[in-house]
C-alpha positions as CSV (number, residue, x, y, z in Angstrom):
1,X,249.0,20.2,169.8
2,X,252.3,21.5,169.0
3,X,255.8,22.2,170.9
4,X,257.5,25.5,169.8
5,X,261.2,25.8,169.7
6,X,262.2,29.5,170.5
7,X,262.9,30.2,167.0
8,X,259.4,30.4,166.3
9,X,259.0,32.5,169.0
10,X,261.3,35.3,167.8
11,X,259.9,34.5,164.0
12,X,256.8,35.4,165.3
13,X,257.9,38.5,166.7
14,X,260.0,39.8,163.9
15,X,257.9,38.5,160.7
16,X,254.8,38.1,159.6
17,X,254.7,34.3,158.3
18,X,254.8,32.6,161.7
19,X,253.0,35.4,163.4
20,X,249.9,35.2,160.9
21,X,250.2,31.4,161.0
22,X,249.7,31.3,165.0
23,X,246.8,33.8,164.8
24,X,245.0,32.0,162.8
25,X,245.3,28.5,165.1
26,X,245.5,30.3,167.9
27,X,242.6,28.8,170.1
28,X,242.1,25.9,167.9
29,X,245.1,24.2,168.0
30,X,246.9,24.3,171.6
31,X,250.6,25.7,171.3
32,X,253.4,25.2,174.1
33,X,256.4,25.8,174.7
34,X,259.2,25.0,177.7
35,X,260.4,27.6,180.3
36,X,263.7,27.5,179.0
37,X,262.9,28.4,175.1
38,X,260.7,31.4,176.4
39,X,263.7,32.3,178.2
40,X,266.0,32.0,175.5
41,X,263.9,33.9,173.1
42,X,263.7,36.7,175.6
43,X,267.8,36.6,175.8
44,X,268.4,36.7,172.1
45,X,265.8,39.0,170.6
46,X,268.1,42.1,172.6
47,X,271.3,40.6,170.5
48,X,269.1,40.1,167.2
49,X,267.5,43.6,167.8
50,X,270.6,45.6,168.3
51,X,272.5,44.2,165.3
52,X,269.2,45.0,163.2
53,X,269.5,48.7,164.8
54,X,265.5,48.3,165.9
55,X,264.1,49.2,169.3
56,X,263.8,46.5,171.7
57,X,260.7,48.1,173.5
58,X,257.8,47.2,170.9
59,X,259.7,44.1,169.9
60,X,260.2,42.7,173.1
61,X,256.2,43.7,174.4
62,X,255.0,41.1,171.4
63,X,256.6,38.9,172.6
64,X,255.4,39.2,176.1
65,X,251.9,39.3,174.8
66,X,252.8,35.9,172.5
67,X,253.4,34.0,175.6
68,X,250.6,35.2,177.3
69,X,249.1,33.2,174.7
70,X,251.1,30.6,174.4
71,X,251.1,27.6,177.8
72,X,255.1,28.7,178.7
73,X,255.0,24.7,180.8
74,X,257.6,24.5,183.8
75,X,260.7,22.4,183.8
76,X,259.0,20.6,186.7
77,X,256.3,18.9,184.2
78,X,259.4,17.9,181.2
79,X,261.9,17.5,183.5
80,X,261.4,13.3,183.1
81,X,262.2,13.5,179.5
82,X,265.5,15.4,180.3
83,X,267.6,12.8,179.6
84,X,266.1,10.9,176.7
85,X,265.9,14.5,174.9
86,X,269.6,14.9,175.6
87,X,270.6,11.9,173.9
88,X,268.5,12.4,171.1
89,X,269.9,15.9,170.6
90,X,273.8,14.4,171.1
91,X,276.3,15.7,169.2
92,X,274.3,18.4,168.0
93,X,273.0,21.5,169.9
94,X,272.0,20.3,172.9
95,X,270.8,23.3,174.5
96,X,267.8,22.7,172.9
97,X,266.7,19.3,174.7
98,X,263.9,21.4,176.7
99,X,261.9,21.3,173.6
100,X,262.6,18.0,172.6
101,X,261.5,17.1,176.2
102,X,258.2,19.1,176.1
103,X,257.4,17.5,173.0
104,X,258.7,13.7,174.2
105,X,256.5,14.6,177.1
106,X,253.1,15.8,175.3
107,X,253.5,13.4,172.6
108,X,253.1,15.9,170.1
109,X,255.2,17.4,167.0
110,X,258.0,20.0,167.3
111,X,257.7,23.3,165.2
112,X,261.5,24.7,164.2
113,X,263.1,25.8,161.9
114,X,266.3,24.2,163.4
115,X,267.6,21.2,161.6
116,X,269.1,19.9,165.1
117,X,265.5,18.3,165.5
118,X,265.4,16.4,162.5
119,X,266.5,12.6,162.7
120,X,265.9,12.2,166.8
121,X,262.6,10.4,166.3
122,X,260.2,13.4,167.3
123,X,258.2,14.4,164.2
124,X,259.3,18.3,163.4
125,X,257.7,20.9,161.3
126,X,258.8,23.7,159.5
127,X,257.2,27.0,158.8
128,X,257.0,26.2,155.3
129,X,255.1,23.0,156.0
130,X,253.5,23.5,159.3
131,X,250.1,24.2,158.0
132,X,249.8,20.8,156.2
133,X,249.6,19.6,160.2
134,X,247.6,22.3,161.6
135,X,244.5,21.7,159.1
136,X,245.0,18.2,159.5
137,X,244.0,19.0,163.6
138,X,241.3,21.0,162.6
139,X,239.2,19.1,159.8
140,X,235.9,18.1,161.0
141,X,235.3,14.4,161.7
């Protein structure tokens, strides 16, 4: 099981890495991620798209179809983490605590590719490493 930050989401969207890397563990390998980084991701792809001159409308019906595959999990189930993700993320961007507190709350690794993650004691994965974990959920006992 893995938390997504919404980076990956819009990675997903916009290359091919993360998006090829989630179809082929998608199904096998549960993927989540927290209200707030869905909602984030839906804000900031507009911005990203506009300054890339590309239309939203294709962009932004991926990424509706991604979290139709992803579990999008409501504050309401984190929301007990809130604090211990906050002061784990202290003094750096701390906007990002709902994924810390997903992830605090599943038990599970973060996926990112924002180094605001590493050092708070949750185990965090980046694209270019991710896979090593993935397999690792998916070799046969």
């Amino acid at each position: 099981m893995l938390a997504l930050d919404a980076n990956i989401l819009i990675r997903a969207v916009l290359g091919k890495r993360v998006s090829k890397i989630l179809t082929a563990y998608m199904g096998v390998v549960p993927f989540f991620v927290a209200d707030a980084m869905a909602e984030e991701a839906r804000l900031r792809l507009p911005e990203i798209l506009a300054d890339r001159r590309l239309n939203p409308q294709p962009v932004m019906k991926a990424l509706g179809l991604l979290l139709q595959e992803i579990d999008v999990v409501e504050f309401a189930f984190y929301a007990g983490y809130e604090n211990d993700a906050k002061s784990r993320l202290k003094n750096r961007d701390i906007d990002d605590w709902p994924t810390a507190a997903l992830a605090l709350t599943l038990g599970c690794p973060i996926w990112t590719e924002d180094a605001d993650f590493f050092g708070t004691g949750i185990a965090t994965w980046t694209t270019d490493r991710v896979e090593i974990y993935l397999r690792s959920l998916v070799r046969p006992s």
